[in-house]
Every structure is written in structure tokens, then in C-alpha cells.
N, C-alpha and C positions, 0 to 999 in steps of 0.2 A: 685341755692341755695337749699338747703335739711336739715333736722333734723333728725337727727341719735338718736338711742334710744335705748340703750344697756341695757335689764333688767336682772339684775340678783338674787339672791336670797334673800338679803341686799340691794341693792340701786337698781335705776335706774340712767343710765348715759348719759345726755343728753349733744348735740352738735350740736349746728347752725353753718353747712360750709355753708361758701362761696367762690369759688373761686379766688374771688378780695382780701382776706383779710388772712395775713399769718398765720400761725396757731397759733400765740402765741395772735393774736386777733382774733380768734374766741368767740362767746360768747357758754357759759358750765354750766352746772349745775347737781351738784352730789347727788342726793333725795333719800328718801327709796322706795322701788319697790312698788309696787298694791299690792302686799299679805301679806307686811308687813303696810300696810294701812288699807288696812282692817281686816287686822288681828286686830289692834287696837281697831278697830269699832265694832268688835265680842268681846273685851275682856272690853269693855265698855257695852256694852248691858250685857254682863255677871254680872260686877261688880252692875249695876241698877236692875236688874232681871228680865229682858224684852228679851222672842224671838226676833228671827233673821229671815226676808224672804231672800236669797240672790237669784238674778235674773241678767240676762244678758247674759254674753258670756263667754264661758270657759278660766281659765286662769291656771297658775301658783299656786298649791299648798303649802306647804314647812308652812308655818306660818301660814297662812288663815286653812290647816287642822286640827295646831294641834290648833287651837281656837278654832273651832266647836266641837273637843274632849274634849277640856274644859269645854265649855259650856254646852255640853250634860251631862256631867260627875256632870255638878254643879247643875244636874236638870231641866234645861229650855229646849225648845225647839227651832231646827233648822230646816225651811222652804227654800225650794232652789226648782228654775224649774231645768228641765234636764240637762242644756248648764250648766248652773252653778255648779249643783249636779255634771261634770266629772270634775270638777276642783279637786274633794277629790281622786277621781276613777275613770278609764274608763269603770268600771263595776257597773254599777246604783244598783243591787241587793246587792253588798258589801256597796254600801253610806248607804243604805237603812239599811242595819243588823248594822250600826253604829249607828241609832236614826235619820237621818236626811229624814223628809216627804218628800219625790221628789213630787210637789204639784206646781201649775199657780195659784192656789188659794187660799192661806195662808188668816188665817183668822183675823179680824184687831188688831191691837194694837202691830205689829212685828213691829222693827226696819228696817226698808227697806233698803236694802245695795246693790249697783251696781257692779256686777262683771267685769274687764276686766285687762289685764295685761296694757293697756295705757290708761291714762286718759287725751285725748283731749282739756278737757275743760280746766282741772289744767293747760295744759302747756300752752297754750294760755293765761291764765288769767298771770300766772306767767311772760310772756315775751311781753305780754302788759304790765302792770307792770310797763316795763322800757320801754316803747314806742317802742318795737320790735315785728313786728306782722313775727306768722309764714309762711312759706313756704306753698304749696299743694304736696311736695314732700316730705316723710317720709319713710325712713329705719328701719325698727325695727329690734333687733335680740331677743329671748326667747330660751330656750333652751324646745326644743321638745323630748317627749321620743317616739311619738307616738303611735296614737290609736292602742289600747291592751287590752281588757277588760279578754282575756282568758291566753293570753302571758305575760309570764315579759317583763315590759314596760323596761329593761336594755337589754334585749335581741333585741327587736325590734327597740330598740334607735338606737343601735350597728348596727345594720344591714343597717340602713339609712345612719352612717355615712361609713361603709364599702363601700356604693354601691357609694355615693360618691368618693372615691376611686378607684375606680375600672372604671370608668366611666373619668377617667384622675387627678382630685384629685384639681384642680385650683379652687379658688377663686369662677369664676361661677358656678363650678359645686354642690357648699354649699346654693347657693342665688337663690330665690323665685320671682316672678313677681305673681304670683298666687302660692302657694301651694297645694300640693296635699292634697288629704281628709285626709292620714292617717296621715298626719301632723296639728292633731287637735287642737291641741295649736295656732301652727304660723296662722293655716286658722281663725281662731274666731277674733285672732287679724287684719287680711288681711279683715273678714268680716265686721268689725268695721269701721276701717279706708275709707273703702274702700265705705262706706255709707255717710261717710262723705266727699264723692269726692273727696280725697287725692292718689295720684298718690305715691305704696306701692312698697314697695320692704322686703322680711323678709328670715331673714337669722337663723342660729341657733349660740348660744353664743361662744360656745368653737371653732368653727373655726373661728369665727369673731376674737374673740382675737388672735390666733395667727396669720393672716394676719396682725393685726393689730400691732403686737409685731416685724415684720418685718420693721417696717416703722423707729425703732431707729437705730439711725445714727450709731452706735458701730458695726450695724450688717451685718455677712459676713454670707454667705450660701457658702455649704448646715451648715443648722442650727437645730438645736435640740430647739424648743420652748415650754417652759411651763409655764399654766395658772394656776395658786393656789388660786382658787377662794374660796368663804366660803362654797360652796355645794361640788364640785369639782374639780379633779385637770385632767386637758388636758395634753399628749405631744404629740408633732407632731414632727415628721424629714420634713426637708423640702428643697427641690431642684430645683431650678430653678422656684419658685415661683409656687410648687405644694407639696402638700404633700403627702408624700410618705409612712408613716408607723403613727400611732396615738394610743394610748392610753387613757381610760378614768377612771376614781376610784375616790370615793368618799374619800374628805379631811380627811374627821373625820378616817379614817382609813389606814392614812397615819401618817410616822412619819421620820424625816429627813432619818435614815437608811433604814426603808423599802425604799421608794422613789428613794435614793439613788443605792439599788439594783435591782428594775425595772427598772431604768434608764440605768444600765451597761449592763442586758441583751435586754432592749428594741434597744439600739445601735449594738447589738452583729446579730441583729435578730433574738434571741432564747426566747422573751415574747411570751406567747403562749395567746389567745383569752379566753382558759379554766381557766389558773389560778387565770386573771385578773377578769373572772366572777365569778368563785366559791369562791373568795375572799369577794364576794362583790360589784364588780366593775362593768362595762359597758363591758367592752371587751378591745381588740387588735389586732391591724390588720397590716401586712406588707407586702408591693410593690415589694419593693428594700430598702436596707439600703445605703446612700452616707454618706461618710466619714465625718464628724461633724468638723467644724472649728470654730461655734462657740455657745453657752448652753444660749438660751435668757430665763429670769424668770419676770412672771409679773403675776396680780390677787392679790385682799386685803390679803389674809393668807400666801404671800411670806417668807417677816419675819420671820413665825413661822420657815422655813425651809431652808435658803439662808446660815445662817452659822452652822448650823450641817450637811453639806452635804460634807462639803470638796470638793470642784469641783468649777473650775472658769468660774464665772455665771456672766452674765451682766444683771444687774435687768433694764429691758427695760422698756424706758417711753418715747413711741414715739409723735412726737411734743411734747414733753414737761411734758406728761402729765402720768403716768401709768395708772390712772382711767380713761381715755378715750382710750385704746388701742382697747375696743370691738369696739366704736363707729370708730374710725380711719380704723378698716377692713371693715366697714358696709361701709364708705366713699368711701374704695375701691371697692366692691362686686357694689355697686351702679356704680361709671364708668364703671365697666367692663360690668353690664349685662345690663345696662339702657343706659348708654351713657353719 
């Protein structure tokens, strides 16, 4: 038994497997991520007119930053130690020229707020609750751009998942027992957990997902999968249960046709890594192109894009579910590197 814990930029997506129990009775639960929790917590202190200390361990940005840009913006004060402070930036002297005191010692009367991409206690308390105590095995996935304080953290990201690639491209080769340092994000989360005597395993989101987008029953390889998430959109070619070529770019800068036309050249093998960055994007990287037989689409902003594309897609929602596809790959990534 394990708990899978797919966070992404808008919810967090949880999953108690078991084994014994088919997937259509697993118990699940679909919550808003850490950054959009505390983002809350910062836009309440705002709204009272009470600084913020934020302390703990680095996480996930995206909502939680543009709060403290609020909140500074509205005149108050934002107190954060280090670990916390690279939640905004991997560069403490950029948190720092935003208004926010990198400080252990914030002075009293701040609203005190916990940083971490998982909150242990919530899901415990949550699944007690219903008389379901957790597991000491947990999966998490977070998407990592990693540590970068002088580098674009889209370049650096890129490079992580390249070397993945390159390195055979399977399932394992995305999945953590320990993370390495420059993977600051997943390590702070592995730090956590892992203090808490929980036996970890942490993978990165966009490949979770498309392993995970494998598992619906429609699906034939080699397969062309993508993630249309609210931050991001993933594609991966995939063959024989590795992947072989992948894409990364950010949603908001996509629109069915563009999409549509990195999609005919990402098949062609002619997306080049430059234009998907200088667009904006993460990059582009490819192995080998295998002939696609079949276009899996999964991730909350599908919708926006499934019928202006012209192209037959099967909107995958493996066991049943499409908001558990990250956690469904984390299930995989877990057998294969853990056992």
C-alpha cells in the first residue's frame, strides 16, 4: 500500500493504492495544491493588514508568489527564511530587490505560515476522517525546474529532462529514491517526508502523467501523449514504454493551431529545442521519431483544446479517472524503482 500525490499547479491529486482493491475502489481525493493554500493565507493577511513570516521548506511557486507581490504591493511586509525565500527565486538577492526580508527572525505580530508542497498532517487528518489511516510509503510527483539562481530555470529544467532521455528514457529513469541537490524542489519535499519516516519516492509531474496516460485501455503504442495542464502543456512520443522525443511550453501560450502545428512537426522530427525556448517554452528534444498509432490527451485545460485541433485524440482517463493519471504513473514509477 502507498499514496500517490500528484501536485500541480491548481490541485493536488491524491491516491491510496492498494494492491488487493481494483482501481475503481481505490479511495482519491482531488484538493487545491500548497501554493494555492497558502497563497489564500497570504491574501488574508493582506486583506487584515498583518505581515507574513513564511518558514519551512521550499516549494512550488506560481500563486504563493504572486501573493507576496500583492501583498508587498499593498504595503505590508513579507518575512520568509532562506528555504522558504527560494520558493519565489532560486536567487535570494532577486527575493530580496522584491521587498521580501530573507530573516529567522521576523519580528512578532506576523502571521506565521508553513511552507511545503505536502502537507502531512492535512492528509492524515483528512483520511482519518473516514477511519483510513495512511500508508509509510508515499510517492510524490512536483514539477522541478531546478536549482538555477544564474540560469533560466526553463533551460535547466530542460536539461534534466533531456538527460533523462538520453540515459534510456523509461519510467525509472524520471523516478527519485533520493533526489539529487539540483532538484531543489523534489529534495525539500524528500526532506520532509523523509523526517517524517516515510519511505519516498519523487518523481517530476509531466512525465508522471504521461506514463500514467498509458495505462487507458484505448491505448496502442508507439503513442504521441499529451498533458494540457493549467501551467503546462507536455508531449511525449512513446515506444515501447520509453520515451523517445518530448516537448515542454507553457499553456497560456498555446492555442489549438499553434499546438496543432508543433504537434505535425514534433512527429516529423523537425521541433527544434530553440524555437520551443525562444517562444517561451522549456525546450525539445528527440531520440528517434516511431510512427504514432495512437494521440492520447489528458491534464484540466484539455477542453480548451481537444476540439480545435482537428486530429483524433482519445482524451485518456486511465482507471477511470483523468485527474489521477499523474498519480497512476507515480504507481508505476513506484513498482518499477521500489518494487
Amino acid at each position: 500500500m502507498m499514496l500517490a500525490v500528484d501536485v500541480g499547479a491548481g490541485t493536488q491529486d491524491v491516491l491510496l493504492y492498494r494492491e488487493d482493491v481494483a482501481p475503481e475502489g481505490l479511495y482519491k481525493m482531488i484538493m487545491p495544491s500548497q501554493t494555492v493554500v497558502i497563497s489564500r493565507k497570504i491574501r488574508s493577511a493582506t486583506d487584515r493588514g498583518l505581515d507574513v513570516f513564511l518558514h519551512g521548506y521550499t516549494m512550488g511557486g506560481g500563486p504563493l508568489t504572486a501573493a507576496v507581490r500583492r501583498h508587498i504591493a499593498s504595503g505590508f511586509r513579507v518575512y520568509a527564511t532562506e528555504d522558504a525565500a527560494l520558493s519565489i527565486h532560486d536567487n535570494l538577492q532577486r527575493v530580496r530587490s522584491m521587498g521580501v526580508v530573507v530573516t529567522a527572525d521576523p519580528p512578532e505580530g506576523c502571521v506565521d505560515i508553513k511552507t511545503c508542497d505536502v502537507n502531512l498532517v492535512a492528509l492524515r487528518s483528512a483520511f482519518i476522517s473516514f477511519d483510513v489511516d495512511l500508508p509509510e510509503a508515499i510517492a510524490v510527483a512536483v514539477q522541478d525546474h531546478g536549482f538555477s539562481p544564474e540560469r533560466s530555470n526553463r533551460a535547466t529544467r530542460f536539461d534534466i529532462l533531456r538527460d533523462a532521455l538520453k540515459n534510456g528514457g523509461r519510467i525509472e529513469d524520471f523516478a527519485h529514491k533520493e533526489p539529487p541537490e539540483v532538484l531543489s524542489r523534489m529534495r525539500a519535499v524528500w526532506r520532509y517526508l523523509s523526517d517524517q519516516g516515510m519511505e519516498v519516492m519523487l518523481m517530476d509531474t509531466g512525465p508522471a502523467s504521461v506514463f500514467g496516460a498509458l495505462e487507458d485501455p484505448e491505448c496502442r503504442m508507439p503513442a504521441l501523449v499529451l498533458n494540457i495542464g493549467n501551467g503546462h502543456t507536455i508531449g511525449a512520443l512513446v515506444d515501447d514504454h520509453r520515451i523517445t522525443a518530448i516537448f515542454e511550453h507553457h499553456t497560456s501560450a498555446l492555442d489549438p493551431e499553434k499546438l496543432r502545428w508543433i504537434l505535425k512537426r514534433f512527429c516529423a522530427g523537425e521541433l527544434t529545442n530553440r524555437e520551443i525556448f525562444e517562444d517561451g517554452g522549456h525546450g525539445a528534444h528527440t531520440e528517434y521519431v516511431p510512427r504514432v498509432r495512437a494521440i492520447l490527451v489528458t491534464g484540466p485545460r484539455r477542453g480548451e483544446f481537444v476540439s480545435g485541433m482537428n486530429l483524433e485524440l482519445i482524451q485518456a482517463a486511465p482507471w477511470g479517472d483523468m485527474m489521477i493519471t499523474g498519480c497512476v504513473g507515480l504507481v508505476r514509477a513506484w513498482r518499477a524503482l521500489v518494487g
